[in-house]
Residue frames relative to the residue before (quaternion, step in Angstrom):
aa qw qx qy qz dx dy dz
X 1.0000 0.0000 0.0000 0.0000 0.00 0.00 0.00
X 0.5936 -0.6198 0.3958 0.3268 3.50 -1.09 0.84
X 0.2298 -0.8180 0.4042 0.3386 3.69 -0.75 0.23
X 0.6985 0.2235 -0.1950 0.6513 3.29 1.81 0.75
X 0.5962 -0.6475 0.4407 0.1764 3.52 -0.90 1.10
X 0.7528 0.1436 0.2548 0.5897 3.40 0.71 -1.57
X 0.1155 -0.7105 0.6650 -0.1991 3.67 -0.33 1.47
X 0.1055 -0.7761 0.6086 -0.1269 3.94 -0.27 1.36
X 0.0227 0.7779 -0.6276 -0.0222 3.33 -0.59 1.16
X 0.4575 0.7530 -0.4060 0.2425 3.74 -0.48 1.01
X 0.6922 -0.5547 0.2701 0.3743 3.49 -1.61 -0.22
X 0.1944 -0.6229 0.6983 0.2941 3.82 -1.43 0.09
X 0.1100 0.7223 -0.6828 -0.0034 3.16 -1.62 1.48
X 0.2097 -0.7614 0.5293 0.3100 3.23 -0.39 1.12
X 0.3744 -0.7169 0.5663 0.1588 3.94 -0.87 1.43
X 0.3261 -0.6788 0.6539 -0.0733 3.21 -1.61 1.27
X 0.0492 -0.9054 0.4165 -0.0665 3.53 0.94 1.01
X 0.0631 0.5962 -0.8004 -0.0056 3.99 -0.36 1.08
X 0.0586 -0.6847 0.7114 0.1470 2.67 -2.42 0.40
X 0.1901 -0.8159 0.5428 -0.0594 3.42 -0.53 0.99
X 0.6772 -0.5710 0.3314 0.3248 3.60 -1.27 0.43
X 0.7034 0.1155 0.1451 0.6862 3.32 1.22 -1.00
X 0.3592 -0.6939 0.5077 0.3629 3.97 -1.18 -0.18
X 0.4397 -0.5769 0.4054 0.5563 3.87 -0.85 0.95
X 0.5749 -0.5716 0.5210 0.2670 2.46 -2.32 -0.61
X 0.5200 -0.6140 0.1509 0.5743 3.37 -0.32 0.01
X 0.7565 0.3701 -0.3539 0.4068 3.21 -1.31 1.05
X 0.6681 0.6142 -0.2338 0.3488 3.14 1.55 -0.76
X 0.4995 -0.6678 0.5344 0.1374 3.54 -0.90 0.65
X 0.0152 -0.9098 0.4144 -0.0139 3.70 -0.39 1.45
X 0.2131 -0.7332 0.5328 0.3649 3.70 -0.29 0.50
X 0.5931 -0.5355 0.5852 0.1382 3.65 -1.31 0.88
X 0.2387 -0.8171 0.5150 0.1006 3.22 -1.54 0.62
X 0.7362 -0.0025 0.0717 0.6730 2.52 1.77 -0.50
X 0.3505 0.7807 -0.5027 -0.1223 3.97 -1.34 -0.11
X 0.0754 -0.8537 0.5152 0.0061 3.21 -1.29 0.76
X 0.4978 -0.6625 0.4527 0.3293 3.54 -0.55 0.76
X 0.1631 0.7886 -0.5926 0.0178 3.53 -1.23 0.35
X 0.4187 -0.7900 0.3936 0.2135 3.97 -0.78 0.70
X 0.0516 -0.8307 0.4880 -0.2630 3.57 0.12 1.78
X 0.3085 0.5617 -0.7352 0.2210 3.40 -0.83 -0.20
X 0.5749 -0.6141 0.4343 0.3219 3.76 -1.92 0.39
X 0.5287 0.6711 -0.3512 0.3831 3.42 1.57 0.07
X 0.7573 0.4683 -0.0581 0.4514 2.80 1.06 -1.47
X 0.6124 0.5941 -0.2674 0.4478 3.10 1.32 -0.25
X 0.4538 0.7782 -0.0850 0.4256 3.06 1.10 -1.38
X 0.7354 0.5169 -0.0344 0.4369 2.70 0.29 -2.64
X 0.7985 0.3364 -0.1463 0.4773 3.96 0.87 -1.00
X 0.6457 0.5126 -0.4174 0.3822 3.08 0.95 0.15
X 0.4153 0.7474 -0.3148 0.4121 2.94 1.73 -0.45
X 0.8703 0.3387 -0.1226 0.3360 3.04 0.28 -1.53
X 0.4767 0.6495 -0.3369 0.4872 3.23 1.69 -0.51
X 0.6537 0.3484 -0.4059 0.5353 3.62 0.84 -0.85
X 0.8286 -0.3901 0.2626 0.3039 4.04 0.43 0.37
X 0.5654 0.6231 -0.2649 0.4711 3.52 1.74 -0.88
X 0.5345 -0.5900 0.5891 0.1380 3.21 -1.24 1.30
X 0.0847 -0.8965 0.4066 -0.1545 3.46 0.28 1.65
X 0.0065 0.7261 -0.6867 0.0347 4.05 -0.52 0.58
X 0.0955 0.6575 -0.7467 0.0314 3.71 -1.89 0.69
X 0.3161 -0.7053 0.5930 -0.2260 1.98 -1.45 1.89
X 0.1704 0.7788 -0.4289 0.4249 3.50 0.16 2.18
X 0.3762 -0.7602 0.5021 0.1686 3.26 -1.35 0.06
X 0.1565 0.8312 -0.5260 -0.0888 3.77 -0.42 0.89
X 0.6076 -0.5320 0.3906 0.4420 3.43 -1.32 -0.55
X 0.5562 -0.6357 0.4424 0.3013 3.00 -1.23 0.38
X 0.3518 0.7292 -0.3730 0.4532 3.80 0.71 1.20
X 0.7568 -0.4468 0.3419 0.3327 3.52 -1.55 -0.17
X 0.7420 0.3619 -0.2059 0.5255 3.38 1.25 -0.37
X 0.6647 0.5165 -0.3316 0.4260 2.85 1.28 0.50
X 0.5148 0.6191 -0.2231 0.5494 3.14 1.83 -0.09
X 0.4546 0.5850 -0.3569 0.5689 3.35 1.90 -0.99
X 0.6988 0.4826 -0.3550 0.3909 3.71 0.19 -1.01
X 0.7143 0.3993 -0.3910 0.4211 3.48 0.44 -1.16
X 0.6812 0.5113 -0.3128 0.4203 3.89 0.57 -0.50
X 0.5482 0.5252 -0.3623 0.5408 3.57 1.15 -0.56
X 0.8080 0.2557 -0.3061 0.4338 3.62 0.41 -0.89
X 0.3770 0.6913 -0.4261 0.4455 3.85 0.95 0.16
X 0.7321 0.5561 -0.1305 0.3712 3.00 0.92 -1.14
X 0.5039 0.2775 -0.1479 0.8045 3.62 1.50 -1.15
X 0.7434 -0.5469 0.3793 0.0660 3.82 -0.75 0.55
X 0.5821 0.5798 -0.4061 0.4001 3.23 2.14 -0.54
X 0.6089 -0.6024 0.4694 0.2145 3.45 -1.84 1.07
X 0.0854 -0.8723 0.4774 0.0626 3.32 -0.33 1.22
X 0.3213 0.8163 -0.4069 0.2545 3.72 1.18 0.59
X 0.7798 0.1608 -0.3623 0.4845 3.19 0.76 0.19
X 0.2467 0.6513 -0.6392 0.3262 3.68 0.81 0.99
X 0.0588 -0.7530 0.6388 0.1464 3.80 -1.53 0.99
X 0.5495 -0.6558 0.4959 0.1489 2.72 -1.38 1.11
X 0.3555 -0.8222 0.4429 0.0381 3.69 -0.53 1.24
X 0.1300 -0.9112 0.3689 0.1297 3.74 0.52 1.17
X 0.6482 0.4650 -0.2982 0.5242 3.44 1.59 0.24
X 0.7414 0.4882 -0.0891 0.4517 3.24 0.66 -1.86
X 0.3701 -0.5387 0.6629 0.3651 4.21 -0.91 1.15
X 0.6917 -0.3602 0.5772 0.2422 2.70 -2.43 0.00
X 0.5393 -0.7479 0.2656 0.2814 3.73 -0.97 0.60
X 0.0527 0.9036 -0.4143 -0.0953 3.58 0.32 0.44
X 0.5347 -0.6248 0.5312 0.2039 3.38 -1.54 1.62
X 0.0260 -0.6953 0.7019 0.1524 4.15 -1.16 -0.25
X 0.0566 0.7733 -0.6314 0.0106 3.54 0.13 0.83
X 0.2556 -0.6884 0.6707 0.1042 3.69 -1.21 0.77
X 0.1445 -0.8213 0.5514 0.0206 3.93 -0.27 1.46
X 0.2055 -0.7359 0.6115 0.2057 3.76 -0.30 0.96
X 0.6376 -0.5224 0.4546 0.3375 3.80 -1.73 0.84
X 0.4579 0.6065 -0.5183 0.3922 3.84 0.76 1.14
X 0.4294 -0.6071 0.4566 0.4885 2.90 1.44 -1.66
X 0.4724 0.5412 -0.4114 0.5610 3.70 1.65 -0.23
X 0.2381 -0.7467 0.6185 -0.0564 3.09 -1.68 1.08
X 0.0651 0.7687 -0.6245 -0.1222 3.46 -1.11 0.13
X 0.0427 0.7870 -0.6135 -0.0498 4.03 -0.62 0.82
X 0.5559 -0.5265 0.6416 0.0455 2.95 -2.34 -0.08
X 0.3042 -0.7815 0.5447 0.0012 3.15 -0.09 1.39
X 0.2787 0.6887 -0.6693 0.0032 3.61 -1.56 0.43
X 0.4914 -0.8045 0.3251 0.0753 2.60 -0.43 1.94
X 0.1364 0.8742 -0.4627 -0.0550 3.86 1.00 -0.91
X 0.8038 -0.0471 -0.1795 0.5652 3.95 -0.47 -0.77
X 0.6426 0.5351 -0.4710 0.2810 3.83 0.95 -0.23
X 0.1940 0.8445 -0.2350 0.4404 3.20 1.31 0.33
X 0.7363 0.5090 0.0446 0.4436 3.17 0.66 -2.15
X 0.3398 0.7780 -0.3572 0.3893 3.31 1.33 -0.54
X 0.1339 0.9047 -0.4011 -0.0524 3.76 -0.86 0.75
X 0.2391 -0.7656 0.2273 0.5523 3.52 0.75 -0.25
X 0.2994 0.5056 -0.6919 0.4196 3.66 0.70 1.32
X 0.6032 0.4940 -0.4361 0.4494 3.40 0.69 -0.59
X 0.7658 0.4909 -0.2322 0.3444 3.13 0.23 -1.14
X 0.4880 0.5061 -0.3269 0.6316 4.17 1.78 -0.77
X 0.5619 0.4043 -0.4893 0.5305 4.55 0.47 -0.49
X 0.8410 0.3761 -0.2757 0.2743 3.58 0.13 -0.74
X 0.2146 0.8116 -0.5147 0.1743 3.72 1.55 0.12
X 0.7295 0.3516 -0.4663 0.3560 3.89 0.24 -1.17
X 0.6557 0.4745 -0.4397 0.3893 3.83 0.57 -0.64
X 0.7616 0.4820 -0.3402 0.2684 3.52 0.85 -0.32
X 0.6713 0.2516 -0.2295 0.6583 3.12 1.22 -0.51
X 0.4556 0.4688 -0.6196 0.4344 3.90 0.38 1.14
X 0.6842 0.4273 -0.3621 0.4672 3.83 0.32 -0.52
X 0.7204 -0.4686 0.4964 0.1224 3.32 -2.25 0.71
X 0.7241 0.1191 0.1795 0.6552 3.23 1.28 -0.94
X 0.0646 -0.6207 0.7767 -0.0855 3.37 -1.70 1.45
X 0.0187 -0.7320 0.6809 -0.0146 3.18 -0.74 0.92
X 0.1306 -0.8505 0.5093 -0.0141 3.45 -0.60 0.94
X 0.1421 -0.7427 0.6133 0.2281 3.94 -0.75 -0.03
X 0.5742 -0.5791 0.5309 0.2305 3.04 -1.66 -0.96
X 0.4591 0.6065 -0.5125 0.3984 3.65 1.13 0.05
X 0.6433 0.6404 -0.2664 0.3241 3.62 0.84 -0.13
X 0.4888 -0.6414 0.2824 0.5195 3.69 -0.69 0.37
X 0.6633 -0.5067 0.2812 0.4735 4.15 -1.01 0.51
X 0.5281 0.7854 -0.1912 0.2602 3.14 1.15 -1.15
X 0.6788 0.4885 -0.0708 0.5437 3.20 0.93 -1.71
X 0.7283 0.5359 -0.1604 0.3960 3.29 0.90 -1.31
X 0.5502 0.5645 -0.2728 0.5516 3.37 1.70 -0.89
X 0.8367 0.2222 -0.2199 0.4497 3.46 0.13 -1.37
X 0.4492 0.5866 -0.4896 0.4630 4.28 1.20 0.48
X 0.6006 0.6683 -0.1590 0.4092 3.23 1.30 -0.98
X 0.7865 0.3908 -0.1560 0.4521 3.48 1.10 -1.49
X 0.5596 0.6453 -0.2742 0.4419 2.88 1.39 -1.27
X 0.5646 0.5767 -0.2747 0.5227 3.81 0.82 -1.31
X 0.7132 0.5158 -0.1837 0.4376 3.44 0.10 -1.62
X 0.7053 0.5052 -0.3856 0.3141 3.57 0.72 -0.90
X 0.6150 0.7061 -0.0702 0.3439 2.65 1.70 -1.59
X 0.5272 -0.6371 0.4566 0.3282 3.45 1.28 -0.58
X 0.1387 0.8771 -0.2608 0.3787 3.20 2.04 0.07
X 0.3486 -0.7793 0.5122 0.0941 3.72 -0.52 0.17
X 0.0409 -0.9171 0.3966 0.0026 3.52 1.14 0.52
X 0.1122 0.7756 -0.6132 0.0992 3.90 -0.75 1.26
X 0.0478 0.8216 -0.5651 0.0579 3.22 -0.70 1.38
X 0.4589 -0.6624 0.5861 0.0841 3.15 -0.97 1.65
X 0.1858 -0.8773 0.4137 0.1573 3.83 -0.48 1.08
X 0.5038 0.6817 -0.3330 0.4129 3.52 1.59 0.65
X 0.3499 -0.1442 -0.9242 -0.0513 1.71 -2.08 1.19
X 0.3836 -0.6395 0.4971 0.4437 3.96 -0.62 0.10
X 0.3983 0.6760 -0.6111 0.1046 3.02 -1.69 1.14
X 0.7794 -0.1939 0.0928 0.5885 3.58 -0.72 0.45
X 0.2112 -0.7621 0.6111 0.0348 4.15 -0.11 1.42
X 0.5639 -0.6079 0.5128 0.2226 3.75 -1.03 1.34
X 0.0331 -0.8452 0.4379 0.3045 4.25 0.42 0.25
X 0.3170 0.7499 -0.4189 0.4022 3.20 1.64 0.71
X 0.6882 0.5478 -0.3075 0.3630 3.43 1.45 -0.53
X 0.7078 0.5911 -0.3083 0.2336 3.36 1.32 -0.80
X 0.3616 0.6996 -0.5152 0.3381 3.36 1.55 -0.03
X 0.8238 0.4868 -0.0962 0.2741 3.31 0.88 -0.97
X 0.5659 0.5644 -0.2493 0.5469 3.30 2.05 -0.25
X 0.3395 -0.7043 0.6192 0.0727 3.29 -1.53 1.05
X 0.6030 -0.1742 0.1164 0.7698 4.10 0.96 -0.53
X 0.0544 -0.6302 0.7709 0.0750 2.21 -2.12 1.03
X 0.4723 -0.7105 0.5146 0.0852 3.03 -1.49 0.98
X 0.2702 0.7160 -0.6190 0.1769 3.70 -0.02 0.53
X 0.4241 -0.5441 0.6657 0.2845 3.26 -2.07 1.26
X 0.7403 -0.3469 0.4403 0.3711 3.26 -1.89 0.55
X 0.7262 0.2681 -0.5474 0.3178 3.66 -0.24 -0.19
X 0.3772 0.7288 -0.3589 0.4448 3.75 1.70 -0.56
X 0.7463 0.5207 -0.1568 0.3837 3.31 0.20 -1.74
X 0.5138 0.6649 -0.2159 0.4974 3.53 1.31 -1.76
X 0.8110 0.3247 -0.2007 0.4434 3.71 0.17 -1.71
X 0.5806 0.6604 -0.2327 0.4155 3.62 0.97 -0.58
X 0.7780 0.0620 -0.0758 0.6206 3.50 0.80 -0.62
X 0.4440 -0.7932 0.3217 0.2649 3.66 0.81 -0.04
X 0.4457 0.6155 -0.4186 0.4972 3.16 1.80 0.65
X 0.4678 -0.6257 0.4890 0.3880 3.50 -1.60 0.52
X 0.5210 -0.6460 0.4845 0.2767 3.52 -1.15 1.25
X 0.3177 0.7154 -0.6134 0.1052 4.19 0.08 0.18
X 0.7235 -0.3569 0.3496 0.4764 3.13 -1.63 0.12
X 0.8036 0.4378 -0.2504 0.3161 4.00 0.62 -0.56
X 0.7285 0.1475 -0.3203 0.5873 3.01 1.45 0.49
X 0.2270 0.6820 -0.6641 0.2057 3.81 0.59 0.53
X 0.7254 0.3849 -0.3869 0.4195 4.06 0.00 -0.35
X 0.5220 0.5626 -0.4172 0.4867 3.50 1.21 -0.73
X 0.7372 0.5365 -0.2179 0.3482 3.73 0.70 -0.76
X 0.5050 0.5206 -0.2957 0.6216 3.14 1.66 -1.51
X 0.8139 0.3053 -0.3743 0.3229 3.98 -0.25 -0.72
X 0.5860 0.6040 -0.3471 0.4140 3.30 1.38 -0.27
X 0.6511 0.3086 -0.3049 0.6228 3.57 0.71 -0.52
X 0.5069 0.5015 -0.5322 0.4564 4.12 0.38 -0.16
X 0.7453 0.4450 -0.1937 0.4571 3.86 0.58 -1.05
X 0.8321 0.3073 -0.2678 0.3762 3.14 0.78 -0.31
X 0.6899 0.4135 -0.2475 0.5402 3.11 1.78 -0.08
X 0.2570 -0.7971 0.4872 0.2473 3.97 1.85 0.04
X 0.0053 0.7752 -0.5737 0.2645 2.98 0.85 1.77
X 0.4107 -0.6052 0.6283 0.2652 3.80 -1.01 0.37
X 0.7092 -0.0644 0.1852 0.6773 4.16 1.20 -1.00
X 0.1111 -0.6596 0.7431 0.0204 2.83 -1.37 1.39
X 0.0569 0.8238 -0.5547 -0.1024 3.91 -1.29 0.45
X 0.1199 -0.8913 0.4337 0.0550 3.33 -0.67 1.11
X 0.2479 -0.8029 0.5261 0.1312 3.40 -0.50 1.77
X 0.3172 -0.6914 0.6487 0.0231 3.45 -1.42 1.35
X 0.5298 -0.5270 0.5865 0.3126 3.75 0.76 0.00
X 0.8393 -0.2729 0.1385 0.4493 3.60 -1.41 -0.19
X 0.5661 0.4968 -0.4990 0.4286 3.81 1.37 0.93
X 0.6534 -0.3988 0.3587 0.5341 3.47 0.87 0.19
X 0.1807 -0.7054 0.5542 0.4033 2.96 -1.12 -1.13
X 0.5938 -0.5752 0.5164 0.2232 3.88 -1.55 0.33
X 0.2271 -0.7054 0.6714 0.0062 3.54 -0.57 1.23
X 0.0503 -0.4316 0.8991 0.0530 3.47 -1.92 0.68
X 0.0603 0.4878 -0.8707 -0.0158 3.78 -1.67 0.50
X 0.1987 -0.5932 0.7653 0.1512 3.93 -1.08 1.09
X 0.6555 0.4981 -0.4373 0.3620 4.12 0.22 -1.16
X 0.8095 0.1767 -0.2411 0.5053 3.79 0.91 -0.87
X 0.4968 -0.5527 0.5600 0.3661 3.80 0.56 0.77
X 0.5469 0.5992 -0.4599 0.3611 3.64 0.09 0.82
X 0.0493 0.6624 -0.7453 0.0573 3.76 -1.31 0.89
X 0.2681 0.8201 -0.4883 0.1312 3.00 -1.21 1.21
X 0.5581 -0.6887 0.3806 0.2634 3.63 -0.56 1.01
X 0.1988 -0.8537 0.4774 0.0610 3.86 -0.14 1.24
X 0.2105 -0.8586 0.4287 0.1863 3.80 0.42 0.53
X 0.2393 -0.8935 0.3320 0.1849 3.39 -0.68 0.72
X 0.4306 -0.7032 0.3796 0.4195 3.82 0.07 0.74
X 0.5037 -0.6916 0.4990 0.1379 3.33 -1.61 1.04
X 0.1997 0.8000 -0.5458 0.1491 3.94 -0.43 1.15
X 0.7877 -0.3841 0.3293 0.3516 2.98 -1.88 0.39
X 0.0870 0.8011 -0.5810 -0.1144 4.00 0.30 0.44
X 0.1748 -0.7805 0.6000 0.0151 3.36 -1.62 0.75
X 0.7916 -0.0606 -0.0047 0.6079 3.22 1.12 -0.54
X 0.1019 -0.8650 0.4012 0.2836 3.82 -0.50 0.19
X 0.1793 0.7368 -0.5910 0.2750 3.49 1.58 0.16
X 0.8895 0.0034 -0.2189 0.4011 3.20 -1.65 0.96
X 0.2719 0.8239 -0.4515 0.2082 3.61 0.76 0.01
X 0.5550 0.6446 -0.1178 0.5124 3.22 1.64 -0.85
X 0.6757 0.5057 -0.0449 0.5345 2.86 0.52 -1.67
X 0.8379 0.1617 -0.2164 0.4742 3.79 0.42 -0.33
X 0.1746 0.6730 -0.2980 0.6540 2.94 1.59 1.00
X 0.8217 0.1080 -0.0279 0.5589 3.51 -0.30 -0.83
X 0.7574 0.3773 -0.3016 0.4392 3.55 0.74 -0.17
X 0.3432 0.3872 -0.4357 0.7365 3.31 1.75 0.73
X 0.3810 0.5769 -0.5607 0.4556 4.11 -0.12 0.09
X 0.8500 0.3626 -0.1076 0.3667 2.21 -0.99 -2.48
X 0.6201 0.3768 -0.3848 0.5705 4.30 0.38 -0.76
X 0.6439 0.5002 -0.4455 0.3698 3.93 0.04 -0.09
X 0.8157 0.3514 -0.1646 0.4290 2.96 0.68 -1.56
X 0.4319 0.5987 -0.4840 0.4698 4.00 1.39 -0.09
X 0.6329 0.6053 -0.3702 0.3097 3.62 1.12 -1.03
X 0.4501 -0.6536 0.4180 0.4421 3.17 1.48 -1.25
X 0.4203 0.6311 -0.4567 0.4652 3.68 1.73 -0.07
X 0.5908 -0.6664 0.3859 0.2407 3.65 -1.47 1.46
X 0.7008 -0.4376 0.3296 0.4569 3.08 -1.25 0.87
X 0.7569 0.4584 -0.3521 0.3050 4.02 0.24 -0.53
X 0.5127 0.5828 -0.3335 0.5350 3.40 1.43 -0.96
X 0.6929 0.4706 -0.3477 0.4214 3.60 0.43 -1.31
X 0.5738 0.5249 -0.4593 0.4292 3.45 0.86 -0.32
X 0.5923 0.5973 -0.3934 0.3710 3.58 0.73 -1.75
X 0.8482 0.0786 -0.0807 0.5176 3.75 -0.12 -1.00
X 0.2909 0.4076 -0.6959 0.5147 4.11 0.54 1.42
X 0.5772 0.4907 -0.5034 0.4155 4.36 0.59 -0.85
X 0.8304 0.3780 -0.2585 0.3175 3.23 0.19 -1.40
X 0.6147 0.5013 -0.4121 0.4484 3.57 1.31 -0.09
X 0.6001 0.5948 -0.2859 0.4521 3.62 1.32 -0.61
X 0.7548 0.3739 -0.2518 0.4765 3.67 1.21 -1.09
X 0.4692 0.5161 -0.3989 0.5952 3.94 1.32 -0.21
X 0.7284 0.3391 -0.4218 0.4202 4.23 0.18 -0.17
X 0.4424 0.5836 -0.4360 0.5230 3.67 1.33 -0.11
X 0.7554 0.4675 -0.2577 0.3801 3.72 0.23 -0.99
X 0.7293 0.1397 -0.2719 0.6121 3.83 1.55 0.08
X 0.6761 -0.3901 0.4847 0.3946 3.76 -1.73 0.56
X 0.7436 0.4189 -0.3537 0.3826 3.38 -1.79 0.61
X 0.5041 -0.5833 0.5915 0.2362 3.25 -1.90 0.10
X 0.8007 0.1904 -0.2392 0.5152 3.69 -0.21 -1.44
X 0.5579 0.5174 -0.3809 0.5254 4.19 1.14 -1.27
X 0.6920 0.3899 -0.4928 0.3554 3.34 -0.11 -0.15
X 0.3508 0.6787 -0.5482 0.3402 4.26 0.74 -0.13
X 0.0319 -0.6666 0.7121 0.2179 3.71 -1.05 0.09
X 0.7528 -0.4870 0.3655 0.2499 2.68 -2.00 0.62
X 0.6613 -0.3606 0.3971 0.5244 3.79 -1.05 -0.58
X 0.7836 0.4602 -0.2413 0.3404 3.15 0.28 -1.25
X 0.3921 0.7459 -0.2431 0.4805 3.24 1.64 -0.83
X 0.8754 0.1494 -0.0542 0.4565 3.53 0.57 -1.52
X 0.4283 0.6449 -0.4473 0.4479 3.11 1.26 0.51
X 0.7818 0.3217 -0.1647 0.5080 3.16 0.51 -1.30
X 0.6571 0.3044 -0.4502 0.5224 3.84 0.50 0.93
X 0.5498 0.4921 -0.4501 0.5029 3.43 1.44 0.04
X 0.6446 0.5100 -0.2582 0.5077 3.75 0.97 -0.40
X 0.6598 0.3705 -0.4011 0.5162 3.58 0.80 -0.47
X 0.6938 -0.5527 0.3941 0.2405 3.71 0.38 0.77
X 0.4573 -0.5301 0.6084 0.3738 4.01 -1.14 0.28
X 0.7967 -0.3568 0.4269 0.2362 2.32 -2.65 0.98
X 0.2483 -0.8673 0.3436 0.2610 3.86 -0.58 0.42
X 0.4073 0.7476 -0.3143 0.4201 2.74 1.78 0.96
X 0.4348 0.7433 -0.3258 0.3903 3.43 1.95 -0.08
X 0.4094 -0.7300 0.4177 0.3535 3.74 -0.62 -0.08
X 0.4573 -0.8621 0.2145 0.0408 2.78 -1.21 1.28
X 0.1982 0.7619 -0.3882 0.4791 2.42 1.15 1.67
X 0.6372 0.5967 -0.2142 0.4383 3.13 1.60 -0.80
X 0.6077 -0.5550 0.3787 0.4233 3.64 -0.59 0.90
X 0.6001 -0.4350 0.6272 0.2392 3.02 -1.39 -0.51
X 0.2698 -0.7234 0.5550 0.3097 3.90 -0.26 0.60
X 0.7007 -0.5173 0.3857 0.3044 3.38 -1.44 0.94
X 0.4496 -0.7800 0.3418 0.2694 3.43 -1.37 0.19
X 0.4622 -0.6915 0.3082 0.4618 3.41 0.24 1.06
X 0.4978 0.4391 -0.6184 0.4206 3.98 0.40 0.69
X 0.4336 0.6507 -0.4485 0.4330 3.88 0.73 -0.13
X 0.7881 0.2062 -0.1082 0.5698 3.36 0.66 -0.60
X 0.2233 -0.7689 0.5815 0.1440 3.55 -0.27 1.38
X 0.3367 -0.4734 0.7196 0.3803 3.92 -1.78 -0.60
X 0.7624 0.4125 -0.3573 0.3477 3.29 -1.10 0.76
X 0.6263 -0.6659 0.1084 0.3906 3.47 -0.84 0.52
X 0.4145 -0.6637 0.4507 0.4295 3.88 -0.39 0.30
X 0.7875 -0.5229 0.2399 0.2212 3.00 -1.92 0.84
X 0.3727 -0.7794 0.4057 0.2984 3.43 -0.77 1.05
């Protein structure tokens, strides 16, 4: 039996959040509506949603050796995730995000990367037992390629489940895809990747295009308040995942607890489509509060909006979301 469900490789940014009516122009001085500080990066985020949905969770990352990095180790203590193979950077701050949130809830931020950076794959060879002990690596991109490559192989060798989140998007190493089982990219991700426009009329044209060119096992493409688009190659299955309709306030990490509901779904063993059904309902509940990693909901949280059914405004064509008995509490079969 695994000694961890869910094995997160990624970044800590501790997010600096303005919000403002609109974004300046260039050159232009803006007055703010608002800011607040909040602990985020795609690791750490990830990393808690995981465990919130119930999965025996570890991250694996680099911070500084500072106040916001201490914030991190106590934040994840708290939700349950194993922080033993986080290093502790004796030069380099922690990484911090600056996201600017417009009065929709849509966001755009600014990464500085600093000790997550540092990452190496010596760093990454010290951490082998956590990586290839867990059900599930879920990896991003705010990190150097390197790390990611050999967190990737190592996983992969192992028999590992391998999920790689393709953001920030930009030119993708194709050195990685030997090593990926599903990737998960939102439509603007998906868009840069194959150079096609991500709409509702070619999202499958895309999903099979990056399945074929990367010999993906699952490809899933998140559309934001369209749901999102499954490829499952293992169950001969494409389908349209519908997304549930709420009060949104902020979407920072919205993603991120998303895919870290996944990665806990799929450690359970529930199919690549089901994991989608309640990764929606964990992704649309983190819209509905401020923040990145605080903004995850719990299990119960997404059960019980994964059970009250979709918006009934979706087309009906679209399945039916799974039944929240699909997804036990407790650990999944060894």
């Amino acid at each position: 039996m695994s000694r961890y469900d869910v094995c997160v490789l990624g970044s800590f940014m501790k997010d600096l959040v303005a919000s403002a009516e609109r974004r300046p122009l260039p050159g232009e001085t803006l007055h703010g509506t608002g800011f607040a500080e909040f602990l985020g990066g795609k690791g750490v985020n990830q990393a808690i949603a995981a465990a919130r949905m119930g999965a025996r969770t570890a991250i694996v990352g680099t911070i500084g050796d500072d106040r916001y990095g201490e914030e991190f180790l106590e934040l994840l203590k708290t939700d349950g995730v194993d922080t033993g193979w986080v290093v502790r950077h004796p030069e380099l701050g922690t990484g911090v995000g600056l996201p600017l949130v417009l009065p929709d809830g849509s966001n755009s931020i600014i990464i500085v990367s600093r000790a997550n950076a540092a990452i190496t794959p010596d760093d990454i060879e010290a951490a082998g037992e956590v990586l290839t002990g867990s059900r599930v690596l879920s990896v991003q991109l705010e990190l150097p390629v390197e790390a990611s490559r050999a967190a990737l192989r190592l996983a992969s060798t192992a028999g590992v489940t391998t999920v790689l989140t393709p953001a920030p998007v930009g030119p993708v190493d194709p050195s990685l895809a030997e090593f990926v089982d599903i990737l998960v990219p939102n439509e603007v991700e998906a868009a840069a990747l194959t150079g096609l426009d991500c709409d509702d009329s070619q999202v499958a044209v895309i999903a099979r295009k990056l399945a074929d060119e990367w010999d993906l096992r699952g490809c899933v493409v998140t559309l934001g308040s369209r749901g999102a688009f499954v490829l499952d190659r293992s169950a001969e299955l494409e389908v349209r995942v519908p997304a549930y309709k709420v009060a949104t306030v902020d979407t920072v990490g919205a993603g991120d607890a998303f895919c870290g509901s996944l990665a806990a779904s799929l450690a359970e063993g529930a199919g690549l489509a089901d994991a989608v059904r309640l990764a929606n309902a964990a992704g649309a509940l983190s819209t509905t509060v401020d923040g990145a990693a605080a903004s995850a909901p719990d299990r119960a949280a997404a059960l019980a909006l994964l059970d009250a059914g979709v918006d009934a405004g979706v087309d009906a064509e679209v399945p039916e979301p799974a039944d929240a008995s699909r997804f036990p509490v407790g650990p999944p079969p060894s």
